[in-house]
N, CA, C and O of each residue as an XYZ file, in Angstrom:
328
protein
N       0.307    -30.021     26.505
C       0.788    -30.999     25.557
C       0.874    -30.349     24.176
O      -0.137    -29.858     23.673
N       2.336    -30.328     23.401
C       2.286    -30.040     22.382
C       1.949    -30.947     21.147
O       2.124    -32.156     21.299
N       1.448    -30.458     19.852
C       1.721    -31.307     18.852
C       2.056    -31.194     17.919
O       2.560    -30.084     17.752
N       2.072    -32.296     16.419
C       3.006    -31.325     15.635
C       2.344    -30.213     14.815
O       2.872    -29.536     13.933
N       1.135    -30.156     15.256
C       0.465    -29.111     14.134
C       0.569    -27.406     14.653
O       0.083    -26.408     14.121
N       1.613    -27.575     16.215
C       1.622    -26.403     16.889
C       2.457    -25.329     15.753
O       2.100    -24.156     15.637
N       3.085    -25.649     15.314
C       4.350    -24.276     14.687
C       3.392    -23.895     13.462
O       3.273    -22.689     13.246
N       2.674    -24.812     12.611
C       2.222    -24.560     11.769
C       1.115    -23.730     12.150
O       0.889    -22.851     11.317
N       0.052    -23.735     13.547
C      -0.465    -22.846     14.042
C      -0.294    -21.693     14.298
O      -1.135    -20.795     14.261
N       0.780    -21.629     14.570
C       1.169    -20.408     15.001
C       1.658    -19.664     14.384
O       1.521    -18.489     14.728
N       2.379    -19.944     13.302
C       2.586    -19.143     11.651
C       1.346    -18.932     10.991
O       1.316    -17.928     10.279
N       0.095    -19.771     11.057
C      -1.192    -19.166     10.549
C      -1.401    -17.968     11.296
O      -1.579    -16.845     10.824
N      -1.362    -18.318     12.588
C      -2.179    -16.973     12.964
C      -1.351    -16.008     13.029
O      -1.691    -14.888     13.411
N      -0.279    -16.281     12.703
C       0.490    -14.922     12.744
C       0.547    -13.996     11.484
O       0.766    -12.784     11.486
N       0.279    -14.892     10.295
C      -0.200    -14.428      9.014
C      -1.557    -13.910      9.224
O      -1.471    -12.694      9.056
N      -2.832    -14.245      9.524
C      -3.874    -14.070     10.204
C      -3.888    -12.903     10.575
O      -4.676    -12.123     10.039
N      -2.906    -12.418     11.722
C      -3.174    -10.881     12.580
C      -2.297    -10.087     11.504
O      -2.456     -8.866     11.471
N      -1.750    -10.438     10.974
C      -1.184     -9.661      9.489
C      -2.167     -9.093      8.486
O      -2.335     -7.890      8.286
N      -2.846    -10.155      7.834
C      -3.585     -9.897      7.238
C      -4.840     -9.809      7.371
O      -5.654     -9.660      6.460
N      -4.963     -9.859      8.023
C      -6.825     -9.697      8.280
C      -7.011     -8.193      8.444
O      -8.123     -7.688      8.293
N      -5.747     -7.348      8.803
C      -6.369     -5.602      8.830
C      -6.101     -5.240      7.857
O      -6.675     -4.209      7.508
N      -5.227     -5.789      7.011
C      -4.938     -5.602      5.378
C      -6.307     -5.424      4.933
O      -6.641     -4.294      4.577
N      -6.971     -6.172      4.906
C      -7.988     -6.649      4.108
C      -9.118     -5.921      4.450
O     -10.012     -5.862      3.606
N      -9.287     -5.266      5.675
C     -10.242     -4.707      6.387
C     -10.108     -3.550      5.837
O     -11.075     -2.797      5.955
N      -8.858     -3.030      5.055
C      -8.410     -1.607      5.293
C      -8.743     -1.547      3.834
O      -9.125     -0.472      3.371
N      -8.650     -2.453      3.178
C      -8.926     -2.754      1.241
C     -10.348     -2.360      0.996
O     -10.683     -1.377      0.335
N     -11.304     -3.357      1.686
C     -12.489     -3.484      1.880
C     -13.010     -1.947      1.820
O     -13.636     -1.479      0.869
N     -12.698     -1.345      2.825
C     -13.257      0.392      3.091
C     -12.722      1.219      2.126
O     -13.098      2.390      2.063
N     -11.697      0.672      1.181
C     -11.590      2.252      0.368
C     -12.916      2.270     -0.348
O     -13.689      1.328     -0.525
N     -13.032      3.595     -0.743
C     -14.460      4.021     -1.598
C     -14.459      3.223     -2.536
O     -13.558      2.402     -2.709
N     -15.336      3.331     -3.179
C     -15.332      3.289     -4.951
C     -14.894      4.219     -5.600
O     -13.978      3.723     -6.257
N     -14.968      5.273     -5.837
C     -14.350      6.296     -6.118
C     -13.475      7.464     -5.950
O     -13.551      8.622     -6.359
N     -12.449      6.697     -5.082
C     -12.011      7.238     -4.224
C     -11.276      8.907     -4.734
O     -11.263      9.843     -3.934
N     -10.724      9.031     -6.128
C     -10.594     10.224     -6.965
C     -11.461     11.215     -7.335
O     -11.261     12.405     -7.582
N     -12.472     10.538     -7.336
C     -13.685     11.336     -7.831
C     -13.648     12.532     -7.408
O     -13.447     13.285     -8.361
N     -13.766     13.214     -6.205
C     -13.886     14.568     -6.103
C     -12.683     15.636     -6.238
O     -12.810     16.857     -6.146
N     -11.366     14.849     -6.500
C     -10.179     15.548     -6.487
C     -10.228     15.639     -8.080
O      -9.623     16.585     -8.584
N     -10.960     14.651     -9.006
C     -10.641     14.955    -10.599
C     -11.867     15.989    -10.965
O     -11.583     16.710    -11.921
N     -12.913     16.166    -10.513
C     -13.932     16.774    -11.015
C     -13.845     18.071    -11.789
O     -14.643     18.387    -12.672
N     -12.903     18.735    -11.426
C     -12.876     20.089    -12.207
C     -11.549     20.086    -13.050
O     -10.965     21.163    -13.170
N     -11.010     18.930    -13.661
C     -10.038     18.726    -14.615
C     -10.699     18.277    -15.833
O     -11.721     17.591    -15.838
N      -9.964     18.766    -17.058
C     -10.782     19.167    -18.507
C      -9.757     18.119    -19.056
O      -8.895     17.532    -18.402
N     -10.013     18.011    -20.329
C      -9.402     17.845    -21.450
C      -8.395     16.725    -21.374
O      -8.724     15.959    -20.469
N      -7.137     16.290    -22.072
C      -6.461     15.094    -22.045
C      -6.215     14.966    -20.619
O      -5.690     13.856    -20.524
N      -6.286     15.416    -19.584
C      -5.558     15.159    -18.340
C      -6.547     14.846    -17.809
O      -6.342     14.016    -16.923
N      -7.790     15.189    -17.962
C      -8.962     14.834    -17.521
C      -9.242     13.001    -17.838
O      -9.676     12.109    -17.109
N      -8.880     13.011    -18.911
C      -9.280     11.688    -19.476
C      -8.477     10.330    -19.209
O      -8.861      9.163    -19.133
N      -7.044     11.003    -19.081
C      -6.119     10.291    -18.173
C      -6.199      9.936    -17.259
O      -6.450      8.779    -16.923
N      -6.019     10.788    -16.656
C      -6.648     10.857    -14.706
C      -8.102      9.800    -14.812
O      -8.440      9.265    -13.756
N      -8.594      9.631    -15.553
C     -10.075      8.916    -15.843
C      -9.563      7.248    -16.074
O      -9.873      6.141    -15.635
N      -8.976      7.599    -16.658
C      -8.283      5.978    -16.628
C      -7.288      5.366    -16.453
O      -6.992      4.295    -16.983
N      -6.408      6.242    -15.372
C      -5.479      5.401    -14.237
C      -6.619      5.811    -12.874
O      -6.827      4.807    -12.191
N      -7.048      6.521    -12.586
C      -8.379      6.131    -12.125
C      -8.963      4.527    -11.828
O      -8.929      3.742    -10.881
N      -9.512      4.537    -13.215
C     -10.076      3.033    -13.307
C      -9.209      1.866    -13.141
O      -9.691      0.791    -12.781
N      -7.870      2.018    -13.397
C      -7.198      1.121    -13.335
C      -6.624      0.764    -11.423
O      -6.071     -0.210    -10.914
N      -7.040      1.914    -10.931
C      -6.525      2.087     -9.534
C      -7.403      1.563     -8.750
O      -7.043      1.094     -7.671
N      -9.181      1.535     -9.280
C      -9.670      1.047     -8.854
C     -10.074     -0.481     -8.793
O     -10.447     -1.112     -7.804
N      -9.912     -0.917    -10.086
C      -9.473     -1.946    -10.239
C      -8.648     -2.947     -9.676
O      -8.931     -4.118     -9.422
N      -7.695     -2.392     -9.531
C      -6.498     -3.032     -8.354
C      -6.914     -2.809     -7.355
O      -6.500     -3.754     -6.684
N      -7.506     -2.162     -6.691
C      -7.885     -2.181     -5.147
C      -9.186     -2.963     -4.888
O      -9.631     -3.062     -3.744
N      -9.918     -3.633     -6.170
C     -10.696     -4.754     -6.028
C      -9.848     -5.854     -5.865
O      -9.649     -6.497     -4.834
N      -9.377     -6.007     -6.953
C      -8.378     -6.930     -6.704
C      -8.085     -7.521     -5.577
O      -8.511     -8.561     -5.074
N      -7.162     -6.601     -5.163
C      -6.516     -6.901     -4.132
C      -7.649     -7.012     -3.064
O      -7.532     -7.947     -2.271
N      -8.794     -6.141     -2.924
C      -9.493     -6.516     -1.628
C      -9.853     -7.950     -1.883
O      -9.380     -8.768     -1.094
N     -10.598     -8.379     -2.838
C     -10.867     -9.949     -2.981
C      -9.586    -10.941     -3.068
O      -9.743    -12.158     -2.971
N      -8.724    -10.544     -3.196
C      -7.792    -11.331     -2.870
C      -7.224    -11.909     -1.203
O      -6.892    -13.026     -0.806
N      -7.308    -10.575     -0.526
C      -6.922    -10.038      0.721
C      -7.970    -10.553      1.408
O      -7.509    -10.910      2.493
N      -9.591    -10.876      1.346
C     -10.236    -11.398      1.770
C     -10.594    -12.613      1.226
O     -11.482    -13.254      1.788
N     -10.073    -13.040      0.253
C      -9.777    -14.353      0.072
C      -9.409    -15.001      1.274
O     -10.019    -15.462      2.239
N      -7.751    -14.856      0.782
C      -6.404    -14.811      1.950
C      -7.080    -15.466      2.968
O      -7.097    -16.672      3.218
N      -7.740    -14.376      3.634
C      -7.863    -14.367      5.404
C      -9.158    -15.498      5.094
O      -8.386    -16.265      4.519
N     -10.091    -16.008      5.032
C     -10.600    -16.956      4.648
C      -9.898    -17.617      4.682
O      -9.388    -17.642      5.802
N      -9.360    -18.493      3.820
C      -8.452    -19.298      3.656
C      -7.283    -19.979      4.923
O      -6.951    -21.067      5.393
N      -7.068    -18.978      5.018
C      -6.015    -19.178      6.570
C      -7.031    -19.663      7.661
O      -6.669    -20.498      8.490
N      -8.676    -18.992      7.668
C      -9.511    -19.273      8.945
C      -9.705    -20.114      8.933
O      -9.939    -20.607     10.036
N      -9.794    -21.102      7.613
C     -10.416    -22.545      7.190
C      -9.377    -23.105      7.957
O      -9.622    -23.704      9.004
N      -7.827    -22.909      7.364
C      -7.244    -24.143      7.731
C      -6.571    -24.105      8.978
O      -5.967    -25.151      9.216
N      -6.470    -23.074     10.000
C      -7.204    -23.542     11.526
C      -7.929    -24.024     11.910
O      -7.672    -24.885     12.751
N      -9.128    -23.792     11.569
C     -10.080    -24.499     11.963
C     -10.007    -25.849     11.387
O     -10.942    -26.639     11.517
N      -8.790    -26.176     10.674
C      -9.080    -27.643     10.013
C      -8.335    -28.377     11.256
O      -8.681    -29.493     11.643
N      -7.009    -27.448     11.988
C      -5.891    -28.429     12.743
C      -6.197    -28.667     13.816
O      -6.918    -27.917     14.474
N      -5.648    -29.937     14.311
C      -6.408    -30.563     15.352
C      -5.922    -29.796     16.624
O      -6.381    -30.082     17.730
């Protein structure tokens, strides 16, 4: 027996198996993921690299809390449909 909450199911979870390895894959980058490739750079390029750096890392918080937002969000409202 179908109902009408089927299509809308099935576009969750299809967003769901989308994003849920997104998020898995966000989650695991390092913290520092530059760190050992900038270490022996000096001077203005050093300092650069230092803060698109930070800004890179930044965004990949971001986005992981977003991305695991997301998938949250989608789990809730399956679990909301009848």
């Amino acid at each position: 027996m179908t109902t009408a909450s089927d299509p809308l199911r099935a576009a969750l979870e299809r967003q769901l198996v989308l994003l849920a390895p997104v998020a898995e894959h966000l989650a695991e980058i390092p913290a520092d993921p530059l760190g050992p490739a900038l270490a022996e750079w000096r001077g203005p390029a050093a300092d650069a690299a230092a803060c698109r750096g930070q800004e890179l890392r930044s965004g990949w918080a971001e986005a992981s809390r977003a991305a695991t937002d997301a998938v949250a969000r989608l789990r809730a409202h399956l679990a909301a449909l009848p």
